[in-house]
PQR file with spaces between the fields and no chain letter, atoms N, CA, C, O and H, PARSE charges and radii, in Angstrom:
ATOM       1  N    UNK     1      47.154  119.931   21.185 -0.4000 1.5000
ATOM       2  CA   UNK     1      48.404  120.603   21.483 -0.0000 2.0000
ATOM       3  C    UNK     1      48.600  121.734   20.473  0.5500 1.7000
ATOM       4  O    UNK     1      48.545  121.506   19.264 -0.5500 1.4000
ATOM       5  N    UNK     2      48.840  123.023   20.996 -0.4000 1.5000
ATOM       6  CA   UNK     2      49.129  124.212   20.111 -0.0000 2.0000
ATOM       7  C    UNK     2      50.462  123.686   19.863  0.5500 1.7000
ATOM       8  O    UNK     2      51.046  122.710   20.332 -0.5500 1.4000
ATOM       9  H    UNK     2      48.884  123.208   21.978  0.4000 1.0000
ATOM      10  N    UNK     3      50.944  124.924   18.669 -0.4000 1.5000
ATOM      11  CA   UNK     3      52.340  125.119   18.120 -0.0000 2.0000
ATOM      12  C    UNK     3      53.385  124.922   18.800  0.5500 1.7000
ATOM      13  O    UNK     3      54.358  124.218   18.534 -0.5500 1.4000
ATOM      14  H    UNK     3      50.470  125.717   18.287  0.4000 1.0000
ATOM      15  N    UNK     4      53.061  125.883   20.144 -0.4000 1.5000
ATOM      16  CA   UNK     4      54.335  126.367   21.391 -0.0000 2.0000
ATOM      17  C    UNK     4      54.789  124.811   22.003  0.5500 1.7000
ATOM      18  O    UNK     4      55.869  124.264   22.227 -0.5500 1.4000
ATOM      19  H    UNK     4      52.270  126.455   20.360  0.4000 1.0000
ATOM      20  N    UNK     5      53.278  124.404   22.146 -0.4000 1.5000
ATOM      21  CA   UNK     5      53.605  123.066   23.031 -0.0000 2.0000
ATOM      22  C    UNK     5      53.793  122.031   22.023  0.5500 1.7000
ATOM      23  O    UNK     5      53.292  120.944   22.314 -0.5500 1.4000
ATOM      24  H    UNK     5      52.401  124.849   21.964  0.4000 1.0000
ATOM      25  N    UNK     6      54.425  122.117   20.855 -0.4000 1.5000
ATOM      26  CA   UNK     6      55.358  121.219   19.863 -0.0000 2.0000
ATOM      27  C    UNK     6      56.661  120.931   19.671  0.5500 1.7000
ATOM      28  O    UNK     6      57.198  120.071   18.972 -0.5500 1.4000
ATOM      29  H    UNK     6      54.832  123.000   20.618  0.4000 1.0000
ATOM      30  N    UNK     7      57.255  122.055   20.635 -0.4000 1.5000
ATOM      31  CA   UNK     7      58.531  122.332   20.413 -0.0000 2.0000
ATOM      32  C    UNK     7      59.490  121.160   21.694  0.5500 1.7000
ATOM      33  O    UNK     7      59.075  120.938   22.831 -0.5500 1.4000
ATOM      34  H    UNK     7      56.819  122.753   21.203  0.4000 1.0000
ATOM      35  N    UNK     8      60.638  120.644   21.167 -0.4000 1.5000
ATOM      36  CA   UNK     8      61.794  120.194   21.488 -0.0000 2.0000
ATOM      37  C    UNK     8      62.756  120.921   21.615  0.5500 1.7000
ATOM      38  O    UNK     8      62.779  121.943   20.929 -0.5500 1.4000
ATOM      39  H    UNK     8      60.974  120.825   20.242  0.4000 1.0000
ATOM      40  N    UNK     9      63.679  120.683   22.377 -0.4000 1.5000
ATOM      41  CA   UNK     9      64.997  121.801   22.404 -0.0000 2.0000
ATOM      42  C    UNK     9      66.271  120.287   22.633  0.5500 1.7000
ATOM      43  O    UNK     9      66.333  119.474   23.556 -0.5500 1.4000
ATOM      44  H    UNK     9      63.661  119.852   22.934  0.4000 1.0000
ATOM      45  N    UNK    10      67.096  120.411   21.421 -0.4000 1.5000
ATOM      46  CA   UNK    10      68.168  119.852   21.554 -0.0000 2.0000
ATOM      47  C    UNK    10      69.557  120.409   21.813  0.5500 1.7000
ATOM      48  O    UNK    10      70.103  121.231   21.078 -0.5500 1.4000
ATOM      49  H    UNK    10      67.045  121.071   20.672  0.4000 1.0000
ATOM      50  N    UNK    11      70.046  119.932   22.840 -0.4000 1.5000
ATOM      51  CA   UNK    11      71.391  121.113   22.974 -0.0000 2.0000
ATOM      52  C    UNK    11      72.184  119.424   23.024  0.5500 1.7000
ATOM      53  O    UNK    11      72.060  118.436   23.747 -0.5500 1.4000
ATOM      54  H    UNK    11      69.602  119.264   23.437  0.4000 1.0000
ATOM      55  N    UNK    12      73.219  119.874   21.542 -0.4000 1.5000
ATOM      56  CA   UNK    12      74.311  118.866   20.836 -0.0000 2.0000
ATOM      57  C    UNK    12      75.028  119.389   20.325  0.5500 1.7000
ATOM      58  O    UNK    12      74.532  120.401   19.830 -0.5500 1.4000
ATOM      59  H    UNK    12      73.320  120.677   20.954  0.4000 1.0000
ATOM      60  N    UNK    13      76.441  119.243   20.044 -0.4000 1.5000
ATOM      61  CA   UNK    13      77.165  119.847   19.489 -0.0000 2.0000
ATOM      62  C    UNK    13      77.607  119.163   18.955  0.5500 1.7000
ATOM      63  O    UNK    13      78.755  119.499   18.664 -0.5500 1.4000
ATOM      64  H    UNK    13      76.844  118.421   20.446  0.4000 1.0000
ATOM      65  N    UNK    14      77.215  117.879   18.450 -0.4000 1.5000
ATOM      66  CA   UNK    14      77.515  117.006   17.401 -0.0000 2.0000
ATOM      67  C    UNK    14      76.933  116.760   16.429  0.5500 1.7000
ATOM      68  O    UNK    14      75.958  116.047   16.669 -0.5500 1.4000
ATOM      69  H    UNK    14      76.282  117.606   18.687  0.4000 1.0000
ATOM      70  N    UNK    15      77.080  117.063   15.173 -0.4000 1.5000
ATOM      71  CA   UNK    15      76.193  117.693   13.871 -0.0000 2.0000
ATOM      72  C    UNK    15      75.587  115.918   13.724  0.5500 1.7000
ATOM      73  O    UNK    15      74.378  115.736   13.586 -0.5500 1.4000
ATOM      74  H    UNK    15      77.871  117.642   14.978  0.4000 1.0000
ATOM      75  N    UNK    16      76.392  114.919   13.763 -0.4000 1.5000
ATOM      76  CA   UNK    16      75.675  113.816   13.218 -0.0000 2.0000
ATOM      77  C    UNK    16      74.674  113.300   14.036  0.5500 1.7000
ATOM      78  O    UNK    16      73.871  112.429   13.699 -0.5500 1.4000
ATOM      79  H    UNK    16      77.375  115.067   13.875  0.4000 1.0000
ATOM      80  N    UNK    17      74.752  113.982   15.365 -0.4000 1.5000
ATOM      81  CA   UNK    17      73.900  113.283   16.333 -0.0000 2.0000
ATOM      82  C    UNK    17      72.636  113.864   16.592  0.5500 1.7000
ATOM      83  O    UNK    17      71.567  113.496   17.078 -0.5500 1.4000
ATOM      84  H    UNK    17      75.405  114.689   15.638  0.4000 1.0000
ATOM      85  N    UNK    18      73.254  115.190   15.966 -0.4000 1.5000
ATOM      86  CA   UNK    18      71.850  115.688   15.752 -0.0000 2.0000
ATOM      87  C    UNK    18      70.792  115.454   14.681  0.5500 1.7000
ATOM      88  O    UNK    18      69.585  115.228   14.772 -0.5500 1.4000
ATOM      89  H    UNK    18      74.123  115.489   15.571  0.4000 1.0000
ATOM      90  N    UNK    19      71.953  115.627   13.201 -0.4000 1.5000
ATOM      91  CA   UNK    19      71.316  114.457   12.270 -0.0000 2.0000
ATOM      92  C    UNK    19      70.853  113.831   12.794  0.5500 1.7000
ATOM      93  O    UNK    19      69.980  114.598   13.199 -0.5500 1.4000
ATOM      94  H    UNK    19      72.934  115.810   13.127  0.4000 1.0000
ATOM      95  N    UNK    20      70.561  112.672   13.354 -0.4000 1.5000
ATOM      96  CA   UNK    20      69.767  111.730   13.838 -0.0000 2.0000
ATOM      97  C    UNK    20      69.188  111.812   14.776  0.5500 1.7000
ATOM      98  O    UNK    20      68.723  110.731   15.140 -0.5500 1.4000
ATOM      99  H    UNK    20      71.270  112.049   13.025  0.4000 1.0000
ATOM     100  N    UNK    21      68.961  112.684   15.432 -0.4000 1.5000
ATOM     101  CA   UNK    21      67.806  112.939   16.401 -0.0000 2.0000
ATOM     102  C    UNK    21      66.962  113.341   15.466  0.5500 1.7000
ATOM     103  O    UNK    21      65.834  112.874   15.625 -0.5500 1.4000
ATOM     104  H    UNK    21      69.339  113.561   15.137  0.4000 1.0000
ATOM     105  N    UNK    22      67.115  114.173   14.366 -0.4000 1.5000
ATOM     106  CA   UNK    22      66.623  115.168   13.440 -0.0000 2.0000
ATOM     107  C    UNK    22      65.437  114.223   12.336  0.5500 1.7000
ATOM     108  O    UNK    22      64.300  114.572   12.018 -0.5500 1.4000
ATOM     109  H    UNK    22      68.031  114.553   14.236  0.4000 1.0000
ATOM     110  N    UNK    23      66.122  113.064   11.968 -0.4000 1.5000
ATOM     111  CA   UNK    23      65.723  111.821   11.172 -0.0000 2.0000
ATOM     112  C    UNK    23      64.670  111.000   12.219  0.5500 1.7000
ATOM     113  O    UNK    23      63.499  110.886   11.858 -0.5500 1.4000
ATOM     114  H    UNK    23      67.045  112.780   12.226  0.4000 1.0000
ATOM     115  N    UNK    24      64.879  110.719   12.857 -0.4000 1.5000
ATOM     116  CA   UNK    24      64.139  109.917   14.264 -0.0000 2.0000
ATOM     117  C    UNK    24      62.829  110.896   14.434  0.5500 1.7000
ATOM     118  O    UNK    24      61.693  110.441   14.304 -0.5500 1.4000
ATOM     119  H    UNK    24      65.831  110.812   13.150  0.4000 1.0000
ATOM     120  N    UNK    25      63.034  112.019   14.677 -0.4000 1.5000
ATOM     121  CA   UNK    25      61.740  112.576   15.041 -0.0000 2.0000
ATOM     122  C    UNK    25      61.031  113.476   13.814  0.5500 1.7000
ATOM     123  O    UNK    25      60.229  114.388   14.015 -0.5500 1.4000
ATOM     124  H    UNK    25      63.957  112.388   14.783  0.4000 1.0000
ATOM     125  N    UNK    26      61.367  113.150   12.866 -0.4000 1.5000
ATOM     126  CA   UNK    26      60.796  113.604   11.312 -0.0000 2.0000
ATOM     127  C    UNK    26      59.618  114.224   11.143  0.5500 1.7000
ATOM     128  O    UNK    26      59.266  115.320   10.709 -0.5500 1.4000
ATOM     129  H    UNK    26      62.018  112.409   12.702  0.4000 1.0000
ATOM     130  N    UNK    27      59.065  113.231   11.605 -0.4000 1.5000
ATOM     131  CA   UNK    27      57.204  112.445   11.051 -0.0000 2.0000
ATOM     132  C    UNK    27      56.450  112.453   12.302  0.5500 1.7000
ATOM     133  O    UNK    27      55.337  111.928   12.322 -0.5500 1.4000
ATOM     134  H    UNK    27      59.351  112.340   11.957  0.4000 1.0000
ATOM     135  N    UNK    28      57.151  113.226   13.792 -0.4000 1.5000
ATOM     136  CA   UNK    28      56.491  112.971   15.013 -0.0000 2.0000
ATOM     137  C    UNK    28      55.189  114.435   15.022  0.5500 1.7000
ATOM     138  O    UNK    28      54.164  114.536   15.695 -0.5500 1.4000
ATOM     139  H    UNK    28      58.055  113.652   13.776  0.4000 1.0000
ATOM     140  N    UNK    29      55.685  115.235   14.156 -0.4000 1.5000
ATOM     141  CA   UNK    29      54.276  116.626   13.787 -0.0000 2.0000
ATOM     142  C    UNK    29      55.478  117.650   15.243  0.5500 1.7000
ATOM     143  O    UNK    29      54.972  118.664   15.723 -0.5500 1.4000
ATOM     144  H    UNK    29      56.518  115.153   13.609  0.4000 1.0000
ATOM     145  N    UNK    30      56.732  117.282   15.675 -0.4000 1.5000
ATOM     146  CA   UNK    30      57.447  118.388   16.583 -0.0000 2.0000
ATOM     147  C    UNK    30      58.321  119.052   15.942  0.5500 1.7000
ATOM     148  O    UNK    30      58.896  118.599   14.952 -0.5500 1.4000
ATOM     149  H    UNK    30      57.143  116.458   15.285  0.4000 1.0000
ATOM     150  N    UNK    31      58.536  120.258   16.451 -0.4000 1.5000
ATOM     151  CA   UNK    31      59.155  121.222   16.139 -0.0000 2.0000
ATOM     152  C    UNK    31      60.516  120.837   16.524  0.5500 1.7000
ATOM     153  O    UNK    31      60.520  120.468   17.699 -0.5500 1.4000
ATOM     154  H    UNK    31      58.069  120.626   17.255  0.4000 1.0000
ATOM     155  N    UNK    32      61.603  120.787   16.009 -0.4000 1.5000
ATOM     156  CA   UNK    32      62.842  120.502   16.658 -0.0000 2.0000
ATOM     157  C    UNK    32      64.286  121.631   16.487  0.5500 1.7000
ATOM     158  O    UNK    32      64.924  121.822   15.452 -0.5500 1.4000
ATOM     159  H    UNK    32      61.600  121.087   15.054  0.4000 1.0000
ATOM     160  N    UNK    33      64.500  122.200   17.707 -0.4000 1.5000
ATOM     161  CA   UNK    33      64.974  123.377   17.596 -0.0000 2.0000
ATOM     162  C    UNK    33      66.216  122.942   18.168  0.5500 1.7000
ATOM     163  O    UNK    33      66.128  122.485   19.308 -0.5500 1.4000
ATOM     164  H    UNK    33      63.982  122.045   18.549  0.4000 1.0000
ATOM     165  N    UNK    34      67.781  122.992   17.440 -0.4000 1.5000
ATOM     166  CA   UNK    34      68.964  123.045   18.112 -0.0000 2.0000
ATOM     167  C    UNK    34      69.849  123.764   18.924  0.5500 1.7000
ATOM     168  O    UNK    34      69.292  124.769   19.365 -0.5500 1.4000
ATOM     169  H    UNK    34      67.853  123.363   16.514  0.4000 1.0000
ATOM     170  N    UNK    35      70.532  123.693   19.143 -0.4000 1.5000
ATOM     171  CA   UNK    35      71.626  124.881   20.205 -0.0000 2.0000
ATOM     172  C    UNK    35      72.639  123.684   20.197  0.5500 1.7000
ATOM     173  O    UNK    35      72.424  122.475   20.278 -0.5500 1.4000
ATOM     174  H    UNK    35      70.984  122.876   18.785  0.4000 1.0000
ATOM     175  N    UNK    36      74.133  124.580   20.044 -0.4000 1.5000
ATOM     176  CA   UNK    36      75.392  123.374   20.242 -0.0000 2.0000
ATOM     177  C    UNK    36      76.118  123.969   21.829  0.5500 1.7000
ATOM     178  O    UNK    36      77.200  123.636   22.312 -0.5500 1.4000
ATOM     179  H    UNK    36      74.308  125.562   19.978  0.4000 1.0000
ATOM     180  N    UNK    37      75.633  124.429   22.092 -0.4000 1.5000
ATOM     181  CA   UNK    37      75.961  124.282   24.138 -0.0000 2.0000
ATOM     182  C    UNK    37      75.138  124.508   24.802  0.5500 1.7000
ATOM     183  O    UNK    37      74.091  124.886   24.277 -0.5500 1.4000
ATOM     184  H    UNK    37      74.754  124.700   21.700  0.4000 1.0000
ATOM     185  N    UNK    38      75.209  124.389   26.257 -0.4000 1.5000
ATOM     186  CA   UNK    38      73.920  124.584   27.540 -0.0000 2.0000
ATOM     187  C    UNK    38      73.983  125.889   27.791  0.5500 1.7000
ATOM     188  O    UNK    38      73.228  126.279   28.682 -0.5500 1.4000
ATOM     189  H    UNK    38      76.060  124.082   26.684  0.4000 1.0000
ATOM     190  N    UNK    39      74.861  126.918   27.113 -0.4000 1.5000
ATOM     191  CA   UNK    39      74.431  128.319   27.761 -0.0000 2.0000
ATOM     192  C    UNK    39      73.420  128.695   26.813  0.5500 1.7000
ATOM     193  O    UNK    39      72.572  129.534   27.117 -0.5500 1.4000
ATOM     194  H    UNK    39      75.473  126.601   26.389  0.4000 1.0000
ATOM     195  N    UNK    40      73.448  128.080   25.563 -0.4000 1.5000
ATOM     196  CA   UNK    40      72.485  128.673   24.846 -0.0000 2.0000
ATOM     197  C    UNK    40      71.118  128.056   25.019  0.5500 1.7000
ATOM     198  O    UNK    40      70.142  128.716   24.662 -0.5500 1.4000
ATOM     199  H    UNK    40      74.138  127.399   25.316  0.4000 1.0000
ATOM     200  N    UNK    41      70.965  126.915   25.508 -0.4000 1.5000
ATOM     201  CA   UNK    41      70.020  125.900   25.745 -0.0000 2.0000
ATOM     202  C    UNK    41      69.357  126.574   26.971  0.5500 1.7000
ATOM     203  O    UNK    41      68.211  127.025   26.976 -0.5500 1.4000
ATOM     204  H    UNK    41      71.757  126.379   25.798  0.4000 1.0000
ATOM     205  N    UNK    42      70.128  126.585   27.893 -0.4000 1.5000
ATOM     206  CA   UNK    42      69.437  127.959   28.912 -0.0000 2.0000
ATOM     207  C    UNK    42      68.704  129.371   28.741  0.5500 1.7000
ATOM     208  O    UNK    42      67.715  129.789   29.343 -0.5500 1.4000
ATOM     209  H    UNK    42      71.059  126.219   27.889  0.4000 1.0000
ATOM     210  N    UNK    43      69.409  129.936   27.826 -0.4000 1.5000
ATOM     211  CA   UNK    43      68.474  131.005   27.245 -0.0000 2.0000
ATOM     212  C    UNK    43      67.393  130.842   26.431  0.5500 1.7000
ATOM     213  O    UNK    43      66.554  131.715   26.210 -0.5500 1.4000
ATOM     214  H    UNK    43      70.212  129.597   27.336  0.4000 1.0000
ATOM     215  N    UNK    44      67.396  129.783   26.000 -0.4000 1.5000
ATOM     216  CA   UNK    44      66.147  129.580   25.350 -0.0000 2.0000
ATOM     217  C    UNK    44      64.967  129.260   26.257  0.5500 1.7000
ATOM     218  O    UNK    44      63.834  129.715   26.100 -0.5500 1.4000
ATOM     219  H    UNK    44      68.077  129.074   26.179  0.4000 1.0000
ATOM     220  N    UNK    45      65.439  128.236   27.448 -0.4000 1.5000
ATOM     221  CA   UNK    45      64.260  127.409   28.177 -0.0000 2.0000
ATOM     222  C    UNK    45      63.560  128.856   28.855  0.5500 1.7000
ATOM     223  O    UNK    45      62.411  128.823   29.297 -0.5500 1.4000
ATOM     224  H    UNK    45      66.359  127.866   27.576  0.4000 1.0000
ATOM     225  N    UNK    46      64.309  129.994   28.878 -0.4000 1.5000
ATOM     226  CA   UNK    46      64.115  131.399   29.997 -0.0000 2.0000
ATOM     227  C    UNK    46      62.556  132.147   29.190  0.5500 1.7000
ATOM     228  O    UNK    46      61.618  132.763   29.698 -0.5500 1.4000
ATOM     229  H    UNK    46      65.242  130.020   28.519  0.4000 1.0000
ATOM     230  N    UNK    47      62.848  131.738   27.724 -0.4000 1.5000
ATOM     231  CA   UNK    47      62.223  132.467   26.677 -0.0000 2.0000
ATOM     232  C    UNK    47      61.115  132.064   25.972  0.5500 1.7000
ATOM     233  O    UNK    47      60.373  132.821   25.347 -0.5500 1.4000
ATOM     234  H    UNK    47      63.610  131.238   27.312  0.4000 1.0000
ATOM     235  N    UNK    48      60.934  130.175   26.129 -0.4000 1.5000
ATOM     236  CA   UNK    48      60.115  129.441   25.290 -0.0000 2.0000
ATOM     237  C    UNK    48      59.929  128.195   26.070  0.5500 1.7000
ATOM     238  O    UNK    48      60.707  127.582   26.802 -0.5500 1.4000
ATOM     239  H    UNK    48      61.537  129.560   26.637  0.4000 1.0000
ATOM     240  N    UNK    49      58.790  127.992   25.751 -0.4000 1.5000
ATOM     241  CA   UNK    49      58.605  126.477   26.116 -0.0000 2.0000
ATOM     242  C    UNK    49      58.884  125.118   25.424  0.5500 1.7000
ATOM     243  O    UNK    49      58.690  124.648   24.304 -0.5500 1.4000
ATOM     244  H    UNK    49      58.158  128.490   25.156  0.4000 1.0000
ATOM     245  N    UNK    50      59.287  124.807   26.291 -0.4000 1.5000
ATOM     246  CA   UNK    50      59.190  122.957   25.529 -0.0000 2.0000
ATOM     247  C    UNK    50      58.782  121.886   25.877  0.5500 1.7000
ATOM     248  O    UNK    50      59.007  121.675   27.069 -0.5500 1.4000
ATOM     249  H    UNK    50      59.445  125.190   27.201  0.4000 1.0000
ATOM     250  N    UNK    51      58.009  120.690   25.098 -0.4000 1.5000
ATOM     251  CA   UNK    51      57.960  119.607   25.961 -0.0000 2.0000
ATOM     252  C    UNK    51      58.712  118.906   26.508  0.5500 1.7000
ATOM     253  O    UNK    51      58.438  118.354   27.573 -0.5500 1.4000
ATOM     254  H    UNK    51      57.827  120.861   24.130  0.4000 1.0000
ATOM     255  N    UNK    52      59.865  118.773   25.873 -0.4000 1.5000
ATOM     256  CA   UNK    52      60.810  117.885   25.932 -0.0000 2.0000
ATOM     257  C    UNK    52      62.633  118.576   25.749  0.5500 1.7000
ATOM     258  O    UNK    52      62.994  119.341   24.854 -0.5500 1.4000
ATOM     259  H    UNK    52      60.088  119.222   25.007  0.4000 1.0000
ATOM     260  N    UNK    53      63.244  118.193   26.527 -0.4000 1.5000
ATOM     261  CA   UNK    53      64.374  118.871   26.072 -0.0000 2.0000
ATOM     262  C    UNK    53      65.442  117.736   26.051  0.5500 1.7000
ATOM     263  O    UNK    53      65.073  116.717   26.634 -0.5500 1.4000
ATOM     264  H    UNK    53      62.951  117.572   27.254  0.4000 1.0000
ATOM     265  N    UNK    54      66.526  117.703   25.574 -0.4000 1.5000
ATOM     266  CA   UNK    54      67.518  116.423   25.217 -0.0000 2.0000
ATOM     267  C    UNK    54      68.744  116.700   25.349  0.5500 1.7000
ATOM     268  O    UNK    54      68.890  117.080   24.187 -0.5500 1.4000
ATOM     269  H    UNK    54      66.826  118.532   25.100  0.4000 1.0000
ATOM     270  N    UNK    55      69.735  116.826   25.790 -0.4000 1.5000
ATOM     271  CA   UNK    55      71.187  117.099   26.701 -0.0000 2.0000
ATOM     272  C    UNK    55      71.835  116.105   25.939  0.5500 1.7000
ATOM     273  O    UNK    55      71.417  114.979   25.669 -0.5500 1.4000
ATOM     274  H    UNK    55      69.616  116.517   26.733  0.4000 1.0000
ATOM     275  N    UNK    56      73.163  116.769   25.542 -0.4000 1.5000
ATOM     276  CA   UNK    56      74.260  115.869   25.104 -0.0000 2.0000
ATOM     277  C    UNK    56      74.985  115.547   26.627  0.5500 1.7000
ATOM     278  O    UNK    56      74.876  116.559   27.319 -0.5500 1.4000
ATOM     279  H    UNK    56      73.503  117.684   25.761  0.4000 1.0000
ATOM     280  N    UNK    57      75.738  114.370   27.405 -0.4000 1.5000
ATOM     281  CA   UNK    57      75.956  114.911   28.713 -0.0000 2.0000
ATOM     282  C    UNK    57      77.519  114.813   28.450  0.5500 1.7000
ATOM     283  O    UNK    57      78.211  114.680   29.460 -0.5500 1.4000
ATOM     284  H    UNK    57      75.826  113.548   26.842  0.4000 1.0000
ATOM     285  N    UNK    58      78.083  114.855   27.373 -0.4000 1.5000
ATOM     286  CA   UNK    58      79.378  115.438   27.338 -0.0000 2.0000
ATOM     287  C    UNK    58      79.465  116.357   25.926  0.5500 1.7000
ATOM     288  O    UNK    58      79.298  116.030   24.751 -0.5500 1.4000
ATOM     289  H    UNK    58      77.521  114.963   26.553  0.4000 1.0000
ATOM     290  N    UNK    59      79.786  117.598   26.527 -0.4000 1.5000
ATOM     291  CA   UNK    59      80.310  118.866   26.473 -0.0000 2.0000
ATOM     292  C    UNK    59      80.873  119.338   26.675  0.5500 1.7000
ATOM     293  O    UNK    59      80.990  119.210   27.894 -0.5500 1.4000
ATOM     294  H    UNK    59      79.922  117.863   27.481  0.4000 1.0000
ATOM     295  N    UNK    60      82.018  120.487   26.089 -0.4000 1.5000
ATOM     296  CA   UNK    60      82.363  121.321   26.719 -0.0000 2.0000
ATOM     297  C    UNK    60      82.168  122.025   27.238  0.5500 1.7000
ATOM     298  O    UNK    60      81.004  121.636   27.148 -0.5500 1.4000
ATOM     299  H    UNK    60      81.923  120.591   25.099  0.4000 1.0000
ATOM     300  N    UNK    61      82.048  123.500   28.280 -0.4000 1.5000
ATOM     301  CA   UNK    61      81.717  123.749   29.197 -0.0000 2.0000
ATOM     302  C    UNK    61      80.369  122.845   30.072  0.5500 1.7000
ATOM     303  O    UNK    61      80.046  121.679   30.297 -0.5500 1.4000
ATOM     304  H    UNK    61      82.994  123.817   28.353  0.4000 1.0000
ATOM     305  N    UNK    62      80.117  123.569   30.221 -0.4000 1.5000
ATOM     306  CA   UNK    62      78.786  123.068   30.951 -0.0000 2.0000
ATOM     307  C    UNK    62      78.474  121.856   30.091  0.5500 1.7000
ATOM     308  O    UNK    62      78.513  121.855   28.860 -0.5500 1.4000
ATOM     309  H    UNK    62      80.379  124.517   30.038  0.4000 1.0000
ATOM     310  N    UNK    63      78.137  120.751   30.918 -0.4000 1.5000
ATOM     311  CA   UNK    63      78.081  119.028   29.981 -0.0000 2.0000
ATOM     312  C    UNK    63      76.638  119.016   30.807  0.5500 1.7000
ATOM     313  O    UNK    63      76.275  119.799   31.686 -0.5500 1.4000
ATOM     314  H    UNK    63      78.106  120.751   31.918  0.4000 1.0000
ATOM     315  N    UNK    64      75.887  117.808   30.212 -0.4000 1.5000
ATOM     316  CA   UNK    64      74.388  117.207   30.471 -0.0000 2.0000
ATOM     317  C    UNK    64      73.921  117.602   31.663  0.5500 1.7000
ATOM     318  O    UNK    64      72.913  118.285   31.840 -0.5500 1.4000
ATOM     319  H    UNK    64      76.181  117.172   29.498  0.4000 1.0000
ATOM     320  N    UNK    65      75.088  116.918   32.985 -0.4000 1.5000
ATOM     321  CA   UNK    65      74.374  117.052   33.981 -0.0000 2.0000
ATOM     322  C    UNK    65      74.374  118.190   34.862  0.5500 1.7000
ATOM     323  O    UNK    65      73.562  118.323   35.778 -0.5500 1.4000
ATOM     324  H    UNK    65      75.907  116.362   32.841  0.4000 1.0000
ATOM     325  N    UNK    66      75.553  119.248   34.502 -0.4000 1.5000
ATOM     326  CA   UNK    66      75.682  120.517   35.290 -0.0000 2.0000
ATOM     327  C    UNK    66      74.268  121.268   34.436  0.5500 1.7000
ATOM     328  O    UNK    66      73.604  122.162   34.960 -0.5500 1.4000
ATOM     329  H    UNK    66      76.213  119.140   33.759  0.4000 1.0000
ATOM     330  N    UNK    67      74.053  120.845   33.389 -0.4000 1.5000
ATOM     331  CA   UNK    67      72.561  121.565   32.810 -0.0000 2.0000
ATOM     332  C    UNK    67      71.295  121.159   33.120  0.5500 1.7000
ATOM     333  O    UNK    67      70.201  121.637   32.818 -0.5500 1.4000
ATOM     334  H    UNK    67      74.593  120.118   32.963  0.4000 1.0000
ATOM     335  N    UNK    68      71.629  120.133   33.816 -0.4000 1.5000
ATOM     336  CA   UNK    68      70.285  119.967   34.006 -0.0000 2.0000
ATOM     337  C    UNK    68      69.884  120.224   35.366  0.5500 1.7000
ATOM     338  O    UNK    68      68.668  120.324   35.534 -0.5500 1.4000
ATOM     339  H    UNK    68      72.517  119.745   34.060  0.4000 1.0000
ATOM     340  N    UNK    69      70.591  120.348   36.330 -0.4000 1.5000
ATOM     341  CA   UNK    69      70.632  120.872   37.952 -0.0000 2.0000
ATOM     342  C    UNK    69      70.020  122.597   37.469  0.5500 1.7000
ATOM     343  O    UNK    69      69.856  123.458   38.333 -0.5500 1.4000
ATOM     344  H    UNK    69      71.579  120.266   36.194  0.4000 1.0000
């Protein structure tokens, strides 16, 4: 797996929860890149790849599941 295909995208807007996504995936060798809403989480997926992406599904505006449709 190259670099590109290391990357995670977390869209949370909860600093502790990200803390701990952050702690949890430490030591996994992934890149872990945040955003605290889905509009920004959207512009990224337009721009970069990820393996994996992780949705808070309550949010303000746009929440988990209107982002992930």
């Amino acid at each position: 797996m190259n670099a590109q295909e290391k990357k995670i995208l977390c869209i949370e807007d909860e600093e502790s929860n990200y803390l701990l996504i952050k702690r949890l995936l430490k030591n996994s060798g992934f890149e872990l890149i945040q955003v605290e809403d889905s509009l920004k989480g959207l512009e990224l997926v337009k721009k970069q790849t990820f393996v994996l992406i992780l949705i808070d599904i309550n949010m303000a505006g746009l929440n988990g599941y209107e982002t992930a449709k």
